[in-house]
PDB file with one MODEL, atoms N, CA, C and O in Angstrom:
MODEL        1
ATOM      1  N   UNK A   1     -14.365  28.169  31.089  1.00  0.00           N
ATOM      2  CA  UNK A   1     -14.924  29.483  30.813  1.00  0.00           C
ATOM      3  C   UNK A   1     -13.818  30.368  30.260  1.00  0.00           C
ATOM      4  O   UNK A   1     -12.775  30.475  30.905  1.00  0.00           O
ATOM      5  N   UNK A   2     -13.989  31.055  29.021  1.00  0.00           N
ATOM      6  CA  UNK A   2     -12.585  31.832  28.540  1.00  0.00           C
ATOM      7  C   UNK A   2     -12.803  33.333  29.786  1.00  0.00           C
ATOM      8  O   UNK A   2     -13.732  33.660  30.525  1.00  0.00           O
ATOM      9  N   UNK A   3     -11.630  33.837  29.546  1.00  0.00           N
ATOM     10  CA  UNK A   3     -11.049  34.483  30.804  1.00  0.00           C
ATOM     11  C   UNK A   3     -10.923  36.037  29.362  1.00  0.00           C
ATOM     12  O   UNK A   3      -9.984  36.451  28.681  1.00  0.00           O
ATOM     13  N   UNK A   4     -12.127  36.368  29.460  1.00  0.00           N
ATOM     14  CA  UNK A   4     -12.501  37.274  28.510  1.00  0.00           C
ATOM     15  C   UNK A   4     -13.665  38.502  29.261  1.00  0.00           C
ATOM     16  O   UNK A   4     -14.821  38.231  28.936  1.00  0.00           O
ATOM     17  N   UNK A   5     -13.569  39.629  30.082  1.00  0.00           N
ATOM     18  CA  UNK A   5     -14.233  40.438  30.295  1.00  0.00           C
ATOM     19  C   UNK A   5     -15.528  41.148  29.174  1.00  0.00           C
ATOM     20  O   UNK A   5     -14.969  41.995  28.476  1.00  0.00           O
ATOM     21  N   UNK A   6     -16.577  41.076  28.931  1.00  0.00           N
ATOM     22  CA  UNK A   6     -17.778  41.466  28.475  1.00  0.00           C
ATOM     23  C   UNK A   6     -17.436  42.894  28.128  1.00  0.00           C
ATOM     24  O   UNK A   6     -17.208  43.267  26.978  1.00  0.00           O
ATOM     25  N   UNK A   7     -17.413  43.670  29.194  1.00  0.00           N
ATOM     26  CA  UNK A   7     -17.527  45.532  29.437  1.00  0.00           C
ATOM     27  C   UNK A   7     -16.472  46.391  28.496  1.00  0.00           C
ATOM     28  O   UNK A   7     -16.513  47.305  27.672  1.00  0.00           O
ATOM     29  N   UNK A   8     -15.071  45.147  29.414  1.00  0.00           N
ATOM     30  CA  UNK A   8     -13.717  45.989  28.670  1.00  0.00           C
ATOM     31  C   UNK A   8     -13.507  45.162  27.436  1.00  0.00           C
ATOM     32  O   UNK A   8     -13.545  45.694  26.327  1.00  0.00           O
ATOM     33  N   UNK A   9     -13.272  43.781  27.603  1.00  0.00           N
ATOM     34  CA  UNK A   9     -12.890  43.269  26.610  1.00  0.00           C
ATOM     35  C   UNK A   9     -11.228  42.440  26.468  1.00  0.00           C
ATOM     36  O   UNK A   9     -10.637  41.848  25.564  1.00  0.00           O
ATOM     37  N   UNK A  10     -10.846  42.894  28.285  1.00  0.00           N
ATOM     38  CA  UNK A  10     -10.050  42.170  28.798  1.00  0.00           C
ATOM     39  C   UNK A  10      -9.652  40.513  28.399  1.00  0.00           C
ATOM     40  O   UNK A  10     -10.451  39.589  28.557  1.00  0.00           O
ATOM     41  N   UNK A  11      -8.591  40.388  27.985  1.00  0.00           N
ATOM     42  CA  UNK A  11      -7.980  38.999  27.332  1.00  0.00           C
ATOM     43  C   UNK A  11      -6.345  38.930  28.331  1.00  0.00           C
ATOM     44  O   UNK A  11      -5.762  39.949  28.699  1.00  0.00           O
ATOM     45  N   UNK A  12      -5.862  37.521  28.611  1.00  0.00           N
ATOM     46  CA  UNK A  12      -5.186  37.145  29.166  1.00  0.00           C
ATOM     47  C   UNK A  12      -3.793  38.145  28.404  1.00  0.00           C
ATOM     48  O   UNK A  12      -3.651  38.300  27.191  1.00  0.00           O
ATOM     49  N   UNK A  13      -3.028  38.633  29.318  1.00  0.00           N
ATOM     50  CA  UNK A  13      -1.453  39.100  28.484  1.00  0.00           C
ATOM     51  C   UNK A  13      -0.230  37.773  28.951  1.00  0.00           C
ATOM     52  O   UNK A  13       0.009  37.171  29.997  1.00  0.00           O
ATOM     53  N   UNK A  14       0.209  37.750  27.856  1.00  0.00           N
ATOM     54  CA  UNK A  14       1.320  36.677  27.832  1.00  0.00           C
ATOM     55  C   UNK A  14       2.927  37.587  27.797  1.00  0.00           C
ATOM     56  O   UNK A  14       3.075  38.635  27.170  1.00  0.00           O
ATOM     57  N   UNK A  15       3.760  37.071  28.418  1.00  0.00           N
ATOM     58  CA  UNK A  15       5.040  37.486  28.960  1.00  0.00           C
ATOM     59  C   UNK A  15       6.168  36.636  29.647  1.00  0.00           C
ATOM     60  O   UNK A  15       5.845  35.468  29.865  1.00  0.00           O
ATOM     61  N   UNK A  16       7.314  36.975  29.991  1.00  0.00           N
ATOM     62  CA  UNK A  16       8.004  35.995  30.202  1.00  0.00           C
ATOM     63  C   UNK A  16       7.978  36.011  31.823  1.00  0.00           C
ATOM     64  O   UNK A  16       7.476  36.947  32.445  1.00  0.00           O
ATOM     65  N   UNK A  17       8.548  34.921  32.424  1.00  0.00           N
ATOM     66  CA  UNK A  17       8.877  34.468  33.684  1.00  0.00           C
ATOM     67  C   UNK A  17       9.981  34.602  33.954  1.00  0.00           C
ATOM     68  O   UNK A  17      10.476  33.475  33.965  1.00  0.00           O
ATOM     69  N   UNK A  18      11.084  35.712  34.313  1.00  0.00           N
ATOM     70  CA  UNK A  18      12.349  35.670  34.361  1.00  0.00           C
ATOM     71  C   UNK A  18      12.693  35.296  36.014  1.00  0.00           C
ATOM     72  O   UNK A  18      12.256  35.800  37.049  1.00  0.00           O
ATOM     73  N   UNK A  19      13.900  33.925  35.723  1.00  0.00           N
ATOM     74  CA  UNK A  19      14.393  33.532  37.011  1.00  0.00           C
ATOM     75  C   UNK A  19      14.892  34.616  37.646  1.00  0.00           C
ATOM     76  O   UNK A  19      14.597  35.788  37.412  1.00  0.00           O
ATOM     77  N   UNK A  20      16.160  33.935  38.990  1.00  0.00           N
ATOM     78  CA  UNK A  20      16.963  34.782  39.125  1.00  0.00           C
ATOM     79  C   UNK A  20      18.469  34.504  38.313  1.00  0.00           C
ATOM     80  O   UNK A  20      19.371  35.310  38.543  1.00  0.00           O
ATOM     81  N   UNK A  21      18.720  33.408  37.404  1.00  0.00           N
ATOM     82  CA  UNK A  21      19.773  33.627  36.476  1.00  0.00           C
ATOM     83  C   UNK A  21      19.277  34.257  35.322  1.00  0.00           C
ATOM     84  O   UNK A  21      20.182  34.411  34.502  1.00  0.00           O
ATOM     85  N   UNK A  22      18.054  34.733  34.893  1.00  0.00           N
ATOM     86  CA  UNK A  22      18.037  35.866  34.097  1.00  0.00           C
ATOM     87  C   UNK A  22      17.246  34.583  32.915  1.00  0.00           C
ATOM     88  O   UNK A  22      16.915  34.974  31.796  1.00  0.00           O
ATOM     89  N   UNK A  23      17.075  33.484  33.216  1.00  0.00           N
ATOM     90  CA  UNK A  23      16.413  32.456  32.193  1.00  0.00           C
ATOM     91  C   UNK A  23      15.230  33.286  31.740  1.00  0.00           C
ATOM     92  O   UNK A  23      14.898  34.248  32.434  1.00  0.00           O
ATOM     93  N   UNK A  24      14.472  32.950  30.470  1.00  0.00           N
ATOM     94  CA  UNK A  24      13.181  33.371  30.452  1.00  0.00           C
ATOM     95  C   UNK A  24      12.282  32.558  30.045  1.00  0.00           C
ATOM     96  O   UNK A  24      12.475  32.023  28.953  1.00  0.00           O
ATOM     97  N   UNK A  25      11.085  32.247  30.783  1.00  0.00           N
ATOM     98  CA  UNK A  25       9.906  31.052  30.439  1.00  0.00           C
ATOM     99  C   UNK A  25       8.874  32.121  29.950  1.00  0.00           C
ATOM    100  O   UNK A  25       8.957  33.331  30.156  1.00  0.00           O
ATOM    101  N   UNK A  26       7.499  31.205  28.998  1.00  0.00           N
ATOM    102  CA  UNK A  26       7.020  32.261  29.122  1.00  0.00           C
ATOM    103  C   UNK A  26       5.553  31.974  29.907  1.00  0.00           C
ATOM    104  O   UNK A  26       5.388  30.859  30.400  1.00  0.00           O
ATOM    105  N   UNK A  27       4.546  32.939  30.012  1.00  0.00           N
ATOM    106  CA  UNK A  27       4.134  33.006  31.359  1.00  0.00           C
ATOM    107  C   UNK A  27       2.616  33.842  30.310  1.00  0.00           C
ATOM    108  O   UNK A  27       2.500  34.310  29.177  1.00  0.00           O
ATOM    109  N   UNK A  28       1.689  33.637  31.532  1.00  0.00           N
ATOM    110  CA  UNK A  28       0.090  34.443  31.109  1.00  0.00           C
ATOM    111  C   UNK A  28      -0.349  34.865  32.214  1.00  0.00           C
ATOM    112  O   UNK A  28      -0.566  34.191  33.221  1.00  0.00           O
ATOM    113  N   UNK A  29      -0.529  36.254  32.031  1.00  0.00           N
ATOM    114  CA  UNK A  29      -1.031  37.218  33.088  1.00  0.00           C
ATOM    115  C   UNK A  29      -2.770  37.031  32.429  1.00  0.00           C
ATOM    116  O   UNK A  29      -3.269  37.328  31.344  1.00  0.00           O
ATOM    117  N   UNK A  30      -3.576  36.113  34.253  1.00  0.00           N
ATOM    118  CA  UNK A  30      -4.356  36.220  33.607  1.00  0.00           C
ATOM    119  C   UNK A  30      -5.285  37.498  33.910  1.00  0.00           C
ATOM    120  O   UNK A  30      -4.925  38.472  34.571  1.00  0.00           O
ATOM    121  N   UNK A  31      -6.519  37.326  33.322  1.00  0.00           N
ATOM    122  CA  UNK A  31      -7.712  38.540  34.069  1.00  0.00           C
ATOM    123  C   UNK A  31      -8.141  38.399  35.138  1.00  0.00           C
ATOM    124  O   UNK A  31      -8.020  37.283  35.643  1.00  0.00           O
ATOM    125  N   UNK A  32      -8.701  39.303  35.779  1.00  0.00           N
ATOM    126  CA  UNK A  32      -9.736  38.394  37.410  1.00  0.00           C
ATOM    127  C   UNK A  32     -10.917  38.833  36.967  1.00  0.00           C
ATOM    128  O   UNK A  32     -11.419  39.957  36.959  1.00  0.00           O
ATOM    129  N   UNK A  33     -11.374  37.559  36.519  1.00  0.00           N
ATOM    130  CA  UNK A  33     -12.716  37.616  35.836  1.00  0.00           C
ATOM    131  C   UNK A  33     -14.091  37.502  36.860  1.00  0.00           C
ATOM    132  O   UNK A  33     -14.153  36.342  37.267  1.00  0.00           O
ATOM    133  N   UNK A  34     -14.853  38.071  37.230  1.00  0.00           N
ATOM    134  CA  UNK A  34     -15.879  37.788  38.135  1.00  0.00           C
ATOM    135  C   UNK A  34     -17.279  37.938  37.745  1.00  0.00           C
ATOM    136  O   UNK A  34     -17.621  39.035  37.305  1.00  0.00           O
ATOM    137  N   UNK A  35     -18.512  36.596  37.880  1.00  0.00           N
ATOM    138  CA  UNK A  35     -19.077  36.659  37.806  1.00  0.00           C
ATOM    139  C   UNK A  35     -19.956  37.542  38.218  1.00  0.00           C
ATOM    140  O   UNK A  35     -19.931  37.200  39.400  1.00  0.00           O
ATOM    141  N   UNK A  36     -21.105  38.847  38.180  1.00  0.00           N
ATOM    142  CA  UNK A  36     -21.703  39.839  38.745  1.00  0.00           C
ATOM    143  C   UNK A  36     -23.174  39.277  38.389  1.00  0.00           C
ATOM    144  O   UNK A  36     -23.494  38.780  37.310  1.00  0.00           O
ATOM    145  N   UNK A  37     -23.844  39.423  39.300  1.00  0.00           N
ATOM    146  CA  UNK A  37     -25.556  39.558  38.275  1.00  0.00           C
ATOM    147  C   UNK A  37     -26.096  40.692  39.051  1.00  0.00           C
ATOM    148  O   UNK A  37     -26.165  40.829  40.272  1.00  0.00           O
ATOM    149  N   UNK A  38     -26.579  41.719  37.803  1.00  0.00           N
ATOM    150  CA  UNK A  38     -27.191  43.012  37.727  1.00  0.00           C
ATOM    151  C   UNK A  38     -28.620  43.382  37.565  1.00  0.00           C
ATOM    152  O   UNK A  38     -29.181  42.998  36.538  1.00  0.00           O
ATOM    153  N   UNK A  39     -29.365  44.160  38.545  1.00  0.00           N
ATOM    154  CA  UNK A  39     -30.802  44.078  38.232  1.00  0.00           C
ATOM    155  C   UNK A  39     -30.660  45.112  36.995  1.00  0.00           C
ATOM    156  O   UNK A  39     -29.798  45.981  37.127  1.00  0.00           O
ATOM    157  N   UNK A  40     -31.341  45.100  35.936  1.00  0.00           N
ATOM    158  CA  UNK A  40     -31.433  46.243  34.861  1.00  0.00           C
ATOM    159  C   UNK A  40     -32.788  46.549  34.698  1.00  0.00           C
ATOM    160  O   UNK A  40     -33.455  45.853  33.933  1.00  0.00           O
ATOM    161  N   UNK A  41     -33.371  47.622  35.388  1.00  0.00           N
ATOM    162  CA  UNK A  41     -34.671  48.128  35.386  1.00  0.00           C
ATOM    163  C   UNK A  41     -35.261  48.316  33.890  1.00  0.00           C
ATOM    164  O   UNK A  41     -36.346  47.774  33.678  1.00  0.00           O
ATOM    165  N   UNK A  42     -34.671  49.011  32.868  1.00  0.00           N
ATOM    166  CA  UNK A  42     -35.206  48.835  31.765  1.00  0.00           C
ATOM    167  C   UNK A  42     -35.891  47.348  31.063  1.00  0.00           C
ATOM    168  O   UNK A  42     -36.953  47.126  30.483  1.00  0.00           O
ATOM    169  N   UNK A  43     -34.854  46.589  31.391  1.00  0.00           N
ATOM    170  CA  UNK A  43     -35.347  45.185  31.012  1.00  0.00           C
ATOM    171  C   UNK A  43     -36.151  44.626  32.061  1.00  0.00           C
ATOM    172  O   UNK A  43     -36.934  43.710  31.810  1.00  0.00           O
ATOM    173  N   UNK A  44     -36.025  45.098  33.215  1.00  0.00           N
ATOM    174  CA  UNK A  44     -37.517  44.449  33.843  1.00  0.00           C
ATOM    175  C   UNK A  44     -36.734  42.944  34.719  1.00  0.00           C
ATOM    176  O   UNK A  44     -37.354  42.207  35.485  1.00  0.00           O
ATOM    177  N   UNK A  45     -35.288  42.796  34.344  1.00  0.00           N
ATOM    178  CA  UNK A  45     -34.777  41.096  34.870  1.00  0.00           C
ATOM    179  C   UNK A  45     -33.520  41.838  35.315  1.00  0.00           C
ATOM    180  O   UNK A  45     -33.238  43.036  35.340  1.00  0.00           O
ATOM    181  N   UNK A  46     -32.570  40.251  35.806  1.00  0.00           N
ATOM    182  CA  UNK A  46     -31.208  40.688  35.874  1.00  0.00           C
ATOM    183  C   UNK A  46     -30.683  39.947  34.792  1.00  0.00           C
ATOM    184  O   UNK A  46     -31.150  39.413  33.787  1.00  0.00           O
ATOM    185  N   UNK A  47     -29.096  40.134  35.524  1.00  0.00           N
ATOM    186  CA  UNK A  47     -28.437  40.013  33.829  1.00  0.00           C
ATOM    187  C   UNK A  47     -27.307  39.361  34.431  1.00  0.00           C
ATOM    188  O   UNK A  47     -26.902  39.848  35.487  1.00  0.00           O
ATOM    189  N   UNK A  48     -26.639  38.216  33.902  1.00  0.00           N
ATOM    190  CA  UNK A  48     -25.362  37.994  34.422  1.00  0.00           C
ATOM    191  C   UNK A  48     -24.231  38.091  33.668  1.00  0.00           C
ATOM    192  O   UNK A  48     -24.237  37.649  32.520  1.00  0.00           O
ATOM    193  N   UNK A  49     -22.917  38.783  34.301  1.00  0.00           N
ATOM    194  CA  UNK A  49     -21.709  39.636  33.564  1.00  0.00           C
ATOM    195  C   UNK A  49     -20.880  38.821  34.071  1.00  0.00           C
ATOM    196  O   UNK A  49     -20.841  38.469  35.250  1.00  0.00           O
ATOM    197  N   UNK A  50     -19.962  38.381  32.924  1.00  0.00           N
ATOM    198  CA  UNK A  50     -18.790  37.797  33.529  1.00  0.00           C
ATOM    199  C   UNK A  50     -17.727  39.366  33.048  1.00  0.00           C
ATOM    200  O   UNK A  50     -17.625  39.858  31.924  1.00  0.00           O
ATOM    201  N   UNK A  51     -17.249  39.707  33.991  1.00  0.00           N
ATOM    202  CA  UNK A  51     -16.959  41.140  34.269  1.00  0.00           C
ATOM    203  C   UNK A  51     -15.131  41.059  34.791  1.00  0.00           C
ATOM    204  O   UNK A  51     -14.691  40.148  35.492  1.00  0.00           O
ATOM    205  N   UNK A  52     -14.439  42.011  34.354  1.00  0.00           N
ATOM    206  CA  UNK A  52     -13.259  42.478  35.178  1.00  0.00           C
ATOM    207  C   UNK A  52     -13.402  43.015  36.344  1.00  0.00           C
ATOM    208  O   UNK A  52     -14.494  43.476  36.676  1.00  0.00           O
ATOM    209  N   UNK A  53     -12.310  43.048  37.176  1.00  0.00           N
ATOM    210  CA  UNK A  53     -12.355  43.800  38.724  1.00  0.00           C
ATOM    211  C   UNK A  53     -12.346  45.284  37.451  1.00  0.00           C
ATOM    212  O   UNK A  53     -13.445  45.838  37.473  1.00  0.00           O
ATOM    213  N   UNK A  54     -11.652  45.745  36.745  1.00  0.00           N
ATOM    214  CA  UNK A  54     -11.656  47.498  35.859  1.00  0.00           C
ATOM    215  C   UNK A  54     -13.087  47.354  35.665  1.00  0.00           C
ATOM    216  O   UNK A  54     -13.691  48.387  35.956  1.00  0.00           O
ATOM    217  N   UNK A  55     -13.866  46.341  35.241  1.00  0.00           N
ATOM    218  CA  UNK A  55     -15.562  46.529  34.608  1.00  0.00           C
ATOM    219  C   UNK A  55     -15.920  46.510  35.272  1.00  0.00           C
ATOM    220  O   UNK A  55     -17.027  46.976  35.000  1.00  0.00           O
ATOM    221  N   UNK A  56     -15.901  46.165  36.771  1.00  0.00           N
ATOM    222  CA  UNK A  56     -17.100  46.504  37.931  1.00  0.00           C
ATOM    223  C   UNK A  56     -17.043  47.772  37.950  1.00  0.00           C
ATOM    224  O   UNK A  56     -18.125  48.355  38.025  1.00  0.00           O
ATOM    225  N   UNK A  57     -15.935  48.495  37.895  1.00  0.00           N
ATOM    226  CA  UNK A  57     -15.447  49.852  38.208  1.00  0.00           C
ATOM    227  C   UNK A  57     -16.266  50.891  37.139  1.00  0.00           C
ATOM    228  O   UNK A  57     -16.800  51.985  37.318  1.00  0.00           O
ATOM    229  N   UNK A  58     -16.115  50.063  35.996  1.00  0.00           N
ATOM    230  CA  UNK A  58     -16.450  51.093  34.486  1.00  0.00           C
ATOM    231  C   UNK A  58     -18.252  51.544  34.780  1.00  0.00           C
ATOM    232  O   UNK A  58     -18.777  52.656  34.712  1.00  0.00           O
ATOM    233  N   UNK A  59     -19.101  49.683  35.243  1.00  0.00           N
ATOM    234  CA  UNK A  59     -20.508  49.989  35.250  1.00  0.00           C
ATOM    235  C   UNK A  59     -20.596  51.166  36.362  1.00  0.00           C
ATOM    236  O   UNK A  59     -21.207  52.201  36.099  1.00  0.00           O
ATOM    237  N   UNK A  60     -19.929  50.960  37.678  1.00  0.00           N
ATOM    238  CA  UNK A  60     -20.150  51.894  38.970  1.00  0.00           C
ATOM    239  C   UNK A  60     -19.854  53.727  38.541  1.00  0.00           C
ATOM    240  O   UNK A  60     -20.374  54.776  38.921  1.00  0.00           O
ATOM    241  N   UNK A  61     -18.795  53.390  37.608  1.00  0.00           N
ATOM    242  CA  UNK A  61     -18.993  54.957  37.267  1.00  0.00           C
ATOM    243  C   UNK A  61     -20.231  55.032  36.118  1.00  0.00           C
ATOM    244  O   UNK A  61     -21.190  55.764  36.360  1.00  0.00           O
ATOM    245  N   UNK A  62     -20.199  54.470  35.207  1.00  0.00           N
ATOM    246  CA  UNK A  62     -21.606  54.869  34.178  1.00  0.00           C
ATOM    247  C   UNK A  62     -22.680  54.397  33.903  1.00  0.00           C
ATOM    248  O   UNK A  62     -23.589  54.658  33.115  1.00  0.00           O
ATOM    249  N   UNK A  63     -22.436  53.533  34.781  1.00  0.00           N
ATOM    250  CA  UNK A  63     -24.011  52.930  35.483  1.00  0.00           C
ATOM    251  C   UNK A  63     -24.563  51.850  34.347  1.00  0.00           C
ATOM    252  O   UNK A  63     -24.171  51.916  33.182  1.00  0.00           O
ATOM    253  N   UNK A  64     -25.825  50.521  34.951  1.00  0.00           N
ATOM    254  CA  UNK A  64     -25.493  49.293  34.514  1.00  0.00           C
ATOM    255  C   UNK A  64     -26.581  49.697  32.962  1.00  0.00           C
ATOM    256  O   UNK A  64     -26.370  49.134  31.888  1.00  0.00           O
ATOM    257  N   UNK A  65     -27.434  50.493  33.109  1.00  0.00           N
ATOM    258  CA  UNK A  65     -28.371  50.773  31.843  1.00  0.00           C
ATOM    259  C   UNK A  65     -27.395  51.202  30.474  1.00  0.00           C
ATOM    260  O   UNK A  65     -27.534  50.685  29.365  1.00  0.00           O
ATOM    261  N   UNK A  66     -26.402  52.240  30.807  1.00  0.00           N
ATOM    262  CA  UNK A  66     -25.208  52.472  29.765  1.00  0.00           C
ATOM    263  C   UNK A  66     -24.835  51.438  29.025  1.00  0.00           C
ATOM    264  O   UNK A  66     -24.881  51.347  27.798  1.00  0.00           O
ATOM    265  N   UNK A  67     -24.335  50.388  30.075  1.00  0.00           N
ATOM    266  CA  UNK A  67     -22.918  49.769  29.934  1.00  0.00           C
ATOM    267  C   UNK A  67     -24.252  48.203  28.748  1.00  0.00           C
ATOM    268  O   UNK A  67     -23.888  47.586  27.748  1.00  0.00           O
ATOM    269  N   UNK A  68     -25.392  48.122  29.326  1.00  0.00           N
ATOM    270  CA  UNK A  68     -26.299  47.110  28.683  1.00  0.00           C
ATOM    271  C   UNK A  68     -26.601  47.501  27.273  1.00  0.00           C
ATOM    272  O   UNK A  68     -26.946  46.779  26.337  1.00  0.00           O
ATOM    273  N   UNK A  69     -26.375  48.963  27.317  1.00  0.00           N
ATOM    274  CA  UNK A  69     -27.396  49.623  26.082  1.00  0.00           C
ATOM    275  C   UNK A  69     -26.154  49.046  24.959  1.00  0.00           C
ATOM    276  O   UNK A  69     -26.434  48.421  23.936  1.00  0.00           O
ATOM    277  N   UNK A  70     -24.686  49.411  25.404  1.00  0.00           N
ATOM    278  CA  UNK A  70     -23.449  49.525  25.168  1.00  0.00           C
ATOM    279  C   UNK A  70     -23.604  47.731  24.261  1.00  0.00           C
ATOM    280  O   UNK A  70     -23.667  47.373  23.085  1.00  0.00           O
ATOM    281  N   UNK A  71     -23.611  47.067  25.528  1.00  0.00           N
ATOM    282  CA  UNK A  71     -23.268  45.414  24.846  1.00  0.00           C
ATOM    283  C   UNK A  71     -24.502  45.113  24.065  1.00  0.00           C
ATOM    284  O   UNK A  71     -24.263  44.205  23.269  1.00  0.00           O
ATOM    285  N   UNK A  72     -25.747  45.541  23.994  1.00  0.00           N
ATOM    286  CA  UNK A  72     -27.054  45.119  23.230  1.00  0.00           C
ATOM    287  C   UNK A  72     -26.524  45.970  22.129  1.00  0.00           C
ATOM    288  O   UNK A  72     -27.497  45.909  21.377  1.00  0.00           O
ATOM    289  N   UNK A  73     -25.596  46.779  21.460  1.00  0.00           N
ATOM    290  CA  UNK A  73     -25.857  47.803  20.280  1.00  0.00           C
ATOM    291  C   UNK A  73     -24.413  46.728  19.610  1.00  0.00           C
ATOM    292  O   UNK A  73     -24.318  46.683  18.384  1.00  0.00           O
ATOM    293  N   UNK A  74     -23.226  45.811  20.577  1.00  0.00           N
ATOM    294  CA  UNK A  74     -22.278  45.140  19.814  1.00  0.00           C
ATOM    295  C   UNK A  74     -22.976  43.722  20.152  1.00  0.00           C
ATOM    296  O   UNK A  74     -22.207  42.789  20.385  1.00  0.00           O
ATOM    297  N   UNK A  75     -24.314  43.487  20.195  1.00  0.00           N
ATOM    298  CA  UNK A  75     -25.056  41.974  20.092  1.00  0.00           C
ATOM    299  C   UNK A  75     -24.181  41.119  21.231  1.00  0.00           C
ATOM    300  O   UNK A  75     -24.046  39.925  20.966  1.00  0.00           O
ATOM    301  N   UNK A  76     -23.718  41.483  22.169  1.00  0.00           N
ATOM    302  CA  UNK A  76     -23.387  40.983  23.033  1.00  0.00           C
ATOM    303  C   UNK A  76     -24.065  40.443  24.358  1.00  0.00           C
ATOM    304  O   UNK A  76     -23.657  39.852  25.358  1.00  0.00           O
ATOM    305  N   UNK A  77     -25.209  40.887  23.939  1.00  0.00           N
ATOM    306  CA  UNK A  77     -26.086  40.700  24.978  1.00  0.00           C
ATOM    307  C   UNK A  77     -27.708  40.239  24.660  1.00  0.00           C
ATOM    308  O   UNK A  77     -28.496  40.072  25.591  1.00  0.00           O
TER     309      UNK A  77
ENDMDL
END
């Protein structure tokens, strides 16, 4: 499953791994991607979001009808 948030749009950040002699590897910070399923009254069903811990946060402040109207207007949904 790519490690790609729906809401935000969250993608893995890549960076280095520095030892303690100061070596540098490099390294991927990933997302914490979590599956959610949402009832969406307009549509009448639920919906399942593969979502960020920030996108649970984003729908809870602007609520899940926004955030649907939001991904149905970039065909994401």
């Amino acid at each position: 499953m790519s490690q790609l948030c729906q809401v935000t749009g969250a993608r893995p950040a890549f960076g280095n791994r520095v030892s303690h002699s100061h070596r540098r590897t490099r390294r991927r910070f990933d997302v914490n991607i979590q599956r959610k399923r949402y009832w969406v009254p307009s549509l009448g069903r639920h919906v399942t979001l593969r979502v960020s811990a920030r996108g649970i946060k984003t729908i809870d402040q602007r609520g899940i009808e926004a955030v649907v109207a939001d991904l149905r207007a970039r065909k994401e949904l």
